[in-house]
C-alpha positions in Angstrom: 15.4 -3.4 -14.8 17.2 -2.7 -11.9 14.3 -4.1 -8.7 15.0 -0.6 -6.6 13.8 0.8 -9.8 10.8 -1.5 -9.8 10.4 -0.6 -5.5 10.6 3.1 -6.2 7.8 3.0 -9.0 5.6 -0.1 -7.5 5.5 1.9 -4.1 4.3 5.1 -4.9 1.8 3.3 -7.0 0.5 1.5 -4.1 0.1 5.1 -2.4 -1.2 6.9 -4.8 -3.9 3.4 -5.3 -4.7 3.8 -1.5 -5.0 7.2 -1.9 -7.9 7.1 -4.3 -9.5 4.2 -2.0 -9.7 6.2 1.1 -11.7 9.3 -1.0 -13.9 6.7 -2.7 -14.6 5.2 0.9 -15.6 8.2 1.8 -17.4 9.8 -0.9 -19.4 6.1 -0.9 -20.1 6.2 3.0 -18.3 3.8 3.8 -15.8 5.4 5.7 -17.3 8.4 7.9 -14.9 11.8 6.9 -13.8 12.6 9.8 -10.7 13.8 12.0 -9.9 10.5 12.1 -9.2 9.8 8.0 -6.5 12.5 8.2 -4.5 10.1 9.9 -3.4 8.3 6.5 -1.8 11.6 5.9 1.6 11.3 8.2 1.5 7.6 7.0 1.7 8.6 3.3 4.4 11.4 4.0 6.4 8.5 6.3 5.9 5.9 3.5 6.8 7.9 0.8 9.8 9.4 2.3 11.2 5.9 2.7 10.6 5.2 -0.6 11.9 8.5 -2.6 14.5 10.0 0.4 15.6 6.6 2.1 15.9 4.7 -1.2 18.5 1.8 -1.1 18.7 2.1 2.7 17.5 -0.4 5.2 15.6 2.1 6.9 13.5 3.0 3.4 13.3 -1.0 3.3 11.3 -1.2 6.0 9.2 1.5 6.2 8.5 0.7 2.4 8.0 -3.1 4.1 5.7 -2.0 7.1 3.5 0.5 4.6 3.2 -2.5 1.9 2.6 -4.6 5.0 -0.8 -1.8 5.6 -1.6 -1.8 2.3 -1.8 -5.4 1.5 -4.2 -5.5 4.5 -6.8 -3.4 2.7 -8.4 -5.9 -0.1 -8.5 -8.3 3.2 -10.2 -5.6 5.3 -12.6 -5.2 2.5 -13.3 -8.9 1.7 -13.2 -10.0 5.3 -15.7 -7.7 6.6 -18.8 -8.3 8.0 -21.9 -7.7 6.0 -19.4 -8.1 2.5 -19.0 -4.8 1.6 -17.5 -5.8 -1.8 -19.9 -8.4 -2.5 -23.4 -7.3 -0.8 -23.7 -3.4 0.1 -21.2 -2.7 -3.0 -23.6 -4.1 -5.5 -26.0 -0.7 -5.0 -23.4 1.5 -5.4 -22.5 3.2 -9.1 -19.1 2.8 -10.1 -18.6 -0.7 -7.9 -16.1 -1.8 -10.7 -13.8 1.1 -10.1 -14.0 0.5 -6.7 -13.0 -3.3 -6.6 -10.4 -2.4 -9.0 -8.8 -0.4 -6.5 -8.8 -2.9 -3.9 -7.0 -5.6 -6.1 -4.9 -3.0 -7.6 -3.5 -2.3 -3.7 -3.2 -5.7 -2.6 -1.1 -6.4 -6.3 1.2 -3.5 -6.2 1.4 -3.7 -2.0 2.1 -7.6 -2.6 5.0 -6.6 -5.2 6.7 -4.2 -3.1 6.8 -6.1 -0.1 8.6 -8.7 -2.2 10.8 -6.0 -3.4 11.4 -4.6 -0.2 12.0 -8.2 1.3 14.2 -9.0 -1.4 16.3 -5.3 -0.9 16.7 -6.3 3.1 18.2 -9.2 2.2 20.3 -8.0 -0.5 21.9 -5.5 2.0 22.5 -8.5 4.7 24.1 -10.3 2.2 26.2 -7.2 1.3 27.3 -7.0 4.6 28.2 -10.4 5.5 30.3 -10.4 2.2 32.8 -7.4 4.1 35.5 -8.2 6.4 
């Protein structure tokens, strides 16, 4: 299978897996909904539009590179955090498997597509280099 193929379905995936995150964040209290949450909003539009409008383009490639980038962060963020949300707070919570599911389901599809996307950059250098 072609790997733009593999970018354009792994990328969304990641989006649509940090998607479902943020709402059970919030929903959980652990993120306050606020103002502030909306801001994922122009982030998804940017990083989707790289991935379905931009596709093949080193422009796509980096914005689906930067958004990966974000999205890999997240099972860190989670794992890093003081107080160990995953492993100490989250063990009250109903439906804690779902939720750490999400969080390696991110890092795994965020970790594929920067690869992906890393892999498509240099393709296209290569490309060029080849032409006179």
């Amino acid at each position: 299978m072609k790997e733009s193929i593999l970018l354009t379905v792994a990328s969304p995936l990641s989006i649509r897996f940090l998607a479902i995150h943020l709402a059970d964040d919030i929903v959980r209290g652990i993120e306050k909904g606020s103002l502030l949450n909306l801001t994922a909003v122009p982030i998804v539009v940017l990083w989707l539009y790289g991935t379905l409008v931009l596709a093949k383009r080193r422009s796509g490639y980096v914005i689906i590179l930067l958004g990966s980038i974000l999205g890999a962060g997240v099972p860190v963020i989670h794992f890093m955090r003081e107080g160990g949300v995953v492993g100490g707070r989250l063990a009250n919570f109903a439906g804690n498997f779902f939720f750490v599911w999400t969080i390696i389901a991110i890092g795994a599809t965020s970790l594929f597509s920067i690869v992906l996307s890393v892999r498509g950059l240099w393709s296209l250098r290569k490309g060029a280099a080849a032409q006179p």
